[in-house]
Structure formats: C-alpha cells, structure tokens
C-alpha positions in Angstrom: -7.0 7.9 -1.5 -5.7 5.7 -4.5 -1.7 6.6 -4.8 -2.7 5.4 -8.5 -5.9 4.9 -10.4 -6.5 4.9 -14.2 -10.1 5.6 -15.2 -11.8 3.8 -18.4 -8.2 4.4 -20.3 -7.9 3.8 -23.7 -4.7 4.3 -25.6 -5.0 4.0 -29.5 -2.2 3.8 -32.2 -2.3 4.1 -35.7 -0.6 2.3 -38.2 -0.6 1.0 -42.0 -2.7 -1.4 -41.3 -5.4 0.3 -39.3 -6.1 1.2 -35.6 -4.2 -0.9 -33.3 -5.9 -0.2 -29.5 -2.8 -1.0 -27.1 -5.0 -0.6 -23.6 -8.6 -0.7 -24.1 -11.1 0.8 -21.8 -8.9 -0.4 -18.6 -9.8 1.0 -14.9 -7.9 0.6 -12.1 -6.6 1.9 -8.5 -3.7 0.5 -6.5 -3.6 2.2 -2.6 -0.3 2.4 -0.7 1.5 -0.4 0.6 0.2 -2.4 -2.3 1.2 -4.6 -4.7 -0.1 -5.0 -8.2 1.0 -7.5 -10.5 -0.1 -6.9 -14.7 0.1 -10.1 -16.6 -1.3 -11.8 -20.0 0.5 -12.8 -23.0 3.1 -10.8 -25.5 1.4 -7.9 -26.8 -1.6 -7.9 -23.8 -0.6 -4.4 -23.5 1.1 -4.0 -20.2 4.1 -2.2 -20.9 1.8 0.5 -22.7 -0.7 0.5 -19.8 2.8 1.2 -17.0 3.4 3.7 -19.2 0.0 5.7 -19.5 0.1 5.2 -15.3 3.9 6.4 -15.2 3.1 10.0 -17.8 5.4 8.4 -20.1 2.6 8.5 -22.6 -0.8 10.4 -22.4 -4.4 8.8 -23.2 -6.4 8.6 -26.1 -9.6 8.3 -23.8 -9.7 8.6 -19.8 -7.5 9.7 -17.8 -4.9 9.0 -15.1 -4.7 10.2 -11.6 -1.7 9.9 -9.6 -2.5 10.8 -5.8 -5.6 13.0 -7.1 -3.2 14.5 -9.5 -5.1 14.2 -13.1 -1.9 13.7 -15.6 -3.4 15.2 -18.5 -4.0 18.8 -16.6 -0.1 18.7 -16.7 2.2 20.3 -19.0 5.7 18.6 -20.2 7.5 20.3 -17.8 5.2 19.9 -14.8 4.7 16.3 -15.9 8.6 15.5 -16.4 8.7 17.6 -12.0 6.0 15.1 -11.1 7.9 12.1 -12.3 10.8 13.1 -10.6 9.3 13.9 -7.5 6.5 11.0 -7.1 7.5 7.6 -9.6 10.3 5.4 -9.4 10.8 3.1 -12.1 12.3 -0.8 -12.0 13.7 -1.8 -16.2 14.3 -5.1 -17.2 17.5 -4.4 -18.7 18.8 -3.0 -15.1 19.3 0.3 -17.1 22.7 1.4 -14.7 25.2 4.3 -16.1 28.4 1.4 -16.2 30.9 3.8 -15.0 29.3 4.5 -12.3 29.7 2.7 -9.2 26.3 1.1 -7.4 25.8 4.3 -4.6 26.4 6.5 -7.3 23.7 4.5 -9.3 21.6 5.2 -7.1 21.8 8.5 -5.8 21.3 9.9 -9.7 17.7 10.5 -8.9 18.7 12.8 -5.5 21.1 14.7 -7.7 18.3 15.4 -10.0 16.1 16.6 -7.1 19.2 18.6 -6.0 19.0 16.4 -2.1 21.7 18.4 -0.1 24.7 15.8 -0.3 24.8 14.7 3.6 21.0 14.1 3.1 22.0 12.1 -0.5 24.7 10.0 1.0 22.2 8.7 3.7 19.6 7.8 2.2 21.7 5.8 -0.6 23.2 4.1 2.4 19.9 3.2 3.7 18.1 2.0 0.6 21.0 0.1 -0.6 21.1 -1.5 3.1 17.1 -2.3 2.4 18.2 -4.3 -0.6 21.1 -6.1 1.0 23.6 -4.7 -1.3 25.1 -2.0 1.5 28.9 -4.0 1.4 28.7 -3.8 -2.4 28.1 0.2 -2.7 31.8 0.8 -4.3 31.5 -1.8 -7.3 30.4 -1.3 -11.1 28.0 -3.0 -12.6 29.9 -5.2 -14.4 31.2 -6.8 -11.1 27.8 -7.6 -9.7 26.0 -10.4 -10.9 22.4 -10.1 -12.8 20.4 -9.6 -9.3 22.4 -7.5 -7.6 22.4 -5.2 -10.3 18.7 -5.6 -10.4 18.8 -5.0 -6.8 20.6 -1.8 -7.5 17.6 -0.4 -9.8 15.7 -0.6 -7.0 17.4 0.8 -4.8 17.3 4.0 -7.4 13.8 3.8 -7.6 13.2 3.6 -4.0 15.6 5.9 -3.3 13.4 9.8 -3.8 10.9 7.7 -1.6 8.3 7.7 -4.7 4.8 7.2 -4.1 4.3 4.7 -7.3 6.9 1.9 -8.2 6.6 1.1 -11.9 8.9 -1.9 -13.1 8.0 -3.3 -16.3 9.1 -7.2 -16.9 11.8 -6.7 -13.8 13.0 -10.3 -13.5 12.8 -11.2 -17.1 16.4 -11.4 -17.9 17.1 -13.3 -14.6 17.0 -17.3 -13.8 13.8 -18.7 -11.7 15.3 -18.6 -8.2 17.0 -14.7 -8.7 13.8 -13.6 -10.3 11.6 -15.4 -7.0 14.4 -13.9 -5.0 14.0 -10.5 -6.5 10.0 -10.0 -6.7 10.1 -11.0 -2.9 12.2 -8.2 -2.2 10.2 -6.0 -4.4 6.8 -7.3 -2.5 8.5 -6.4 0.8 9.7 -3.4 0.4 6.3 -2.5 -0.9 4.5 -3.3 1.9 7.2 -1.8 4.6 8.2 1.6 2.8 3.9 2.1 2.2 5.0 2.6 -2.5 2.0 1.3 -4.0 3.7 -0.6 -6.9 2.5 -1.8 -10.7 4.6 -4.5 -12.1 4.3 -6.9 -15.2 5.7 -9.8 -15.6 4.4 -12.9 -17.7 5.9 -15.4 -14.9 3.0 -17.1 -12.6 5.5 -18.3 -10.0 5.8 -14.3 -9.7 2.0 -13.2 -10.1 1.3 -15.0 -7.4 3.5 -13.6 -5.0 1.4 -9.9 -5.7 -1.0 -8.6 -3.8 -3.9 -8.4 -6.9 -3.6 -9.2 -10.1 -4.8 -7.6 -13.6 -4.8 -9.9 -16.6 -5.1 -8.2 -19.9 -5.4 -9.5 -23.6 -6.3 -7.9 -26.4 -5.8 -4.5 -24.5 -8.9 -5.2 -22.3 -9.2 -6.0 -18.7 -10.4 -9.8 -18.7 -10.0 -10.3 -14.8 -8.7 -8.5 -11.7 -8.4 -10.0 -8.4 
C-alpha cells in the first residue's frame, strides 16, 4: 500500500481576477522508504499540492489518501489527531521555539502525543543522534548554525516516527554545500527509517539526489519519473 497517494486533485482559488487553479488534476503515490522530490518554477504549485497531501488544505476535486485513510471523510479534529499521529513536517524557515533548547525542539511533538517522558527522552536522544546533532542537544537555536538548526527540524519531524515526511523548500535558506549536505541526510534517513517523504525544492543539484521526481507548471503534472 501507498503511505501517500493523491488521486486526480484539483485545488481551485478564487480571486478578483478570476479562478486561479493552484494544483490541477495532479495524481500521485509515494510507498515507504521513498523519496519524492516536487519541482518546477515559482508559482508551479508545489507548496499548495504538500499541503492538500499534509490535510493542511482540503480539495476542490479528488481526493487524498494517507495509508488508505481518505482525508476528506475526516473531521477537523480527527484530521488535526491524524496529523499528529502520522505527518512530520520539514519548513524552510527552520520554524524552532528560540527559547527552547534543540532536545526540547524536538520532543514538542511527543509532548503533544503525551509519550511517557522516559519514552520522550529516548527517542529525542536517538533521532537527534540520526542527524549527528546528539553533542549539540543543550544549545538554542541561535547558537547553531543554519544546518544544524535545519538538522534539528528534522529531527522533530522524525521524531513521532511519521509515516509521511512533508518539507516544503527545506534547503532554500541554506548555501549549496549545507543544502547538498542536508537533502543527503534527508534521502537517508528516508530510506533507513522506511517515511515515505514529499519534498520541493527548485534546486536540480537537489532533485536529483530523490528517488522520483514530479515537475509541475501551471498547476499540472507535466512529467514524473
């Protein structure tokens, strides 16, 4: 079975000027262990299409199923439990609390999940070990450089062992060799912790380190491979 798969989705937003159609008529299905790479130009409609795969926005037409699950059966609330339970999610601004320290980072998702602490404090200590960052687990933020902190966001989104890895643009505020250094990790730990993972990025040094890749433009589908 697909962990992901998004079936002839459409997603369509009005505005003064007319109908604007984000994600047009896209299908898709990633399977565990596998890495997906979305690309095409400003305004292709990738971060619209991670959201409609992450429930952060629903459909105009189709419909997304997340390990069989169809999101649109799903109410707020169940949707909001199913997030929380099943998707970890990768920013491109690092989005980290800046008075917290990096473990505590990173545990915020087992909090939510309400992990009994002995269980919390070893699996931050694992994941933050998985992404090299296991001496730096006391420090802020602000005293880690731009891929460590990156490094730290996945951690977080590894860390309630999801069964989907979104991360939208996640080297796009970093320089060549941290961004290389930084999709490398993500394609490993991919492929070793069995996430299937959906990421966009506009940087072809970085498509082709995925496993497929899905080009839109306009919204469409123009090539997947």
């Amino acid at each position: 079975m697909s962990a992901v798969e998004a079936i002839g989705v459409s997603r369509v937003f009005a505005t003064a000027a007319g109908e604007v159609r984000a994600v047009d008529d896209v299908s898709l299905a990633v399977s565990p262990g596998e890495l997906l790479a979305v690309t095409g130009p400003s305004g292709a409609g990738k971060t619209t299409l991670l959201n409609l795969l992450g429930g952060l926005d629903r459909p105009t037409a189709g419909r997304v199923e997340l390990a069989g699950i169809d999101l649109g059966s799903l109410d707020e609330d169940a949707l909001a439990e199913l997030r929380r339970e099943r998707l970890g999610y990768v920013f491109q601004s690092f989005g980290l609390i800046p008075v917290l320290s990096a473990a505590e980072n990173v545990e915020v998702p087992l909090r939510l999940r309400r992990t009994p602490p002995a269980e919390r404090d070893a699996r931050v200590a694992e994941v933050l070990g998985l992404v090299g960052l296991a001496d730096h687990a006391a420090q802020r933020p602000y005293e880690l450089s731009g891929g460590q902190q990156q490094r730290v966001g996945i951690a977080r989104a590894l860390a309630a062992s999801p069964q989907l890895l979104l991360a939208d643009e996640p080297t796009g505020q970093l320089d060549s060799g941290t961004a290389a250094t930084v999709m490398d990790l993500i394609g490993d730990l991919v492929h070793s912790q069995g996430v299937a993972a959906v990421v966009s990025t506009h940087d072809p040094a970085l498509v082709s380190r995925a496993d497929r890749v899905l080009e839109l433009r306009d919204g469409r589908a123009v090539a997947i491979a």
